[in-house]
Every structure is written in structure tokens, then in C-alpha cells.
VEXDREN-2710 file (C-alpha; in Angstrom, 1 decimal):
% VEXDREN-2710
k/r/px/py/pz
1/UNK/0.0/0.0/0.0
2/UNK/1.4/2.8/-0.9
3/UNK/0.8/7.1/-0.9
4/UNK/0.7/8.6/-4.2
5/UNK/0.4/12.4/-4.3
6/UNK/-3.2/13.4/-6.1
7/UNK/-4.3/17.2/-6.8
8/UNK/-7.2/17.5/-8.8
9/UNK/-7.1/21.2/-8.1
10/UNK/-6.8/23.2/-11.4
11/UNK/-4.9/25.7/-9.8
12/UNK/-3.1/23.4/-7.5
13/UNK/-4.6/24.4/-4.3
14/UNK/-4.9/22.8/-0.5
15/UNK/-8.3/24.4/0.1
16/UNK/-10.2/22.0/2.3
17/UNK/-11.6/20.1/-0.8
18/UNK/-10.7/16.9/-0.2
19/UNK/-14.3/15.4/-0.9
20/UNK/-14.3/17.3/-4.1
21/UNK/-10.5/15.6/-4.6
22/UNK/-11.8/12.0/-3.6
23/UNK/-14.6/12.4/-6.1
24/UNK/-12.6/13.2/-9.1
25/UNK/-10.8/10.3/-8.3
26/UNK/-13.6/8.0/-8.2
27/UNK/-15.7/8.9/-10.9
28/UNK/-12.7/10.2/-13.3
29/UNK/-14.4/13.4/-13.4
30/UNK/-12.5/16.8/-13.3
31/UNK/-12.0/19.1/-10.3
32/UNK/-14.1/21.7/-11.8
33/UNK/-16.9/19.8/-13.3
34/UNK/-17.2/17.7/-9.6
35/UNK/-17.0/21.2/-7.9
36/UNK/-20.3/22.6/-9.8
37/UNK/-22.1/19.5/-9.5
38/UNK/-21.7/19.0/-5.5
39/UNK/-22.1/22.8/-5.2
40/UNK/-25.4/22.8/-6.9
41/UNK/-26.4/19.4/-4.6
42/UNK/-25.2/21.3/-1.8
43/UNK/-27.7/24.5/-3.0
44/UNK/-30.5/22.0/-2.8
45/UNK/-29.7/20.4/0.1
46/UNK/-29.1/23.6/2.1
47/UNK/-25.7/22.1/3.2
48/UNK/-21.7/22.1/2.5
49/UNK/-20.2/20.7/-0.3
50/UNK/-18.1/18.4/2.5
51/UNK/-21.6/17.7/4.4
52/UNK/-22.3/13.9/4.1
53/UNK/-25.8/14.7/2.9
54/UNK/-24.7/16.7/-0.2
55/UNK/-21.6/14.4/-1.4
56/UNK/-23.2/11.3/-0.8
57/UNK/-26.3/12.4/-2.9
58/UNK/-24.6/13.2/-5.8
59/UNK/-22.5/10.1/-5.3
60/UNK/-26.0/7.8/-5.4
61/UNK/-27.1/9.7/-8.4
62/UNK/-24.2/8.3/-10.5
63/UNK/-25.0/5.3/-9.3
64/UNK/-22.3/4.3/-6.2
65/UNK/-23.4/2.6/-2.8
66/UNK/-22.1/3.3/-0.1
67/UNK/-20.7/0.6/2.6
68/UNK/-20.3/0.0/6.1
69/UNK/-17.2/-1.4/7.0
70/UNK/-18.0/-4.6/9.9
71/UNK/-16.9/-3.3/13.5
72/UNK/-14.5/-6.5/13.1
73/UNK/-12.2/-5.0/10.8
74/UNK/-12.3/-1.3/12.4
75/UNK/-8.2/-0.6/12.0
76/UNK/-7.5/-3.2/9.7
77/UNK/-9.2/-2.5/6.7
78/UNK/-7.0/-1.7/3.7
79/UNK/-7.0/0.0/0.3
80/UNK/-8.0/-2.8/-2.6
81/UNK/-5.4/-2.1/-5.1
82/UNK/-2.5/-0.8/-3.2
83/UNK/-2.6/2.5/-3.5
84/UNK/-4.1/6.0/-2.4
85/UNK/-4.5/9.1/-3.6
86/UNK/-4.2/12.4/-1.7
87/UNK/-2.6/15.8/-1.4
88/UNK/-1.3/14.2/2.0
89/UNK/-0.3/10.6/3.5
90/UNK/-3.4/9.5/5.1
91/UNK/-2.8/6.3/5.6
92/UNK/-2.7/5.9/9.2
93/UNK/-6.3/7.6/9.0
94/UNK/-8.8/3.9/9.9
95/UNK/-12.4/4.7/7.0
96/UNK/-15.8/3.5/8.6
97/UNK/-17.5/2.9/4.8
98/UNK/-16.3/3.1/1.4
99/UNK/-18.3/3.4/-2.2
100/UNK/-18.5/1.3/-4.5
101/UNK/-20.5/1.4/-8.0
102/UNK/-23.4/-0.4/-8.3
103/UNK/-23.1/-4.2/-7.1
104/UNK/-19.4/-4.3/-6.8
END
């Protein structure tokens, strides 16, 4: 498993995005075009574009599910694949629930 550095951000910014970061990478979708789309989910949700309820909605709209990961593996969950992406090493950070698209 392994860090690799990931910046979306057209002008190369650490602003806070990193739901907005994440997404890009997920979908394969640019910084700019993720960035409208969760803003204007956000407008209709009356939330932040890093509040669960706005990301996630536009997330199930394309079509991803989001998972629970079992109590049992709570700190010993890893990244399928080997590698993530970030502007920073986050791998001693433990994730609760991942998405995934559709039945995967």
C-alpha cells in the first residue's frame, strides 16, 4: 500500500476540498466539473459541499453505494489495489465505509 500524491485542483490548491479531490478520483471526473455538480447538490440540500448529505447524494445519483465497514475489521481495513491518492499521506487515518459502484 502505498501514498501517491493526487491534486485535482486546477490551480493546484490545499483548500479543504478533499471530498471534491476524492470524487474526481472516483468517478474520473475533473476538479471543476465535480465542484459545480456537488455545489449545486449542496444549493438543494441547504448544506456544505463536505456535508455527508450533499456528497453522498450526488454520489447515489451516479450510481455508487455506499458501505459499512463490519466493526470486526475497524483498524485493519486496507485500500483494494494498493494505493491512495491524496494531497497528503493518510494512511494511518482507519475509513468507517467506502463506495462502491453499483453491485461491486
Amino acid at each position: 500500500m502505498a501514498f501517491q500524491f493526487y491534486n485535482p485542483n486546477p490551480k493546484g490548491r490545499f483548500v479543504g476540498d478533499c471530498t471534491i479531490r476524492a470524487i474526481c478520483k472516483l468517478t474520473n471526473q475533473d476538479w471543476d466539473h465535480v465542484y459545480a455538480a456537488t455545489s449545486f447538490q449542496e444549493f438543494l440540500a441547504k448544506d456544505m459541499p463536505s456535508g455527508n448529505a450533499t456528497w453522498g447524494a450526488y454520489l447515489a445519483r451516479l450510481g455508487y453505494i455506499r458501505k459499512f465497514i463490519p466493526d470486526s475489521y475497524l483498524g485493519r481495513y486496507t485500500v483494494k489495489g494498493g494505493d491512495y491518492y491524496d494531497t497528503w499521506d493518510s494512511g494511518n487515518e482507519m475509513p468507517s465505509y467506502y463506495w462502491t459502484k453499483g453491485d461491486q
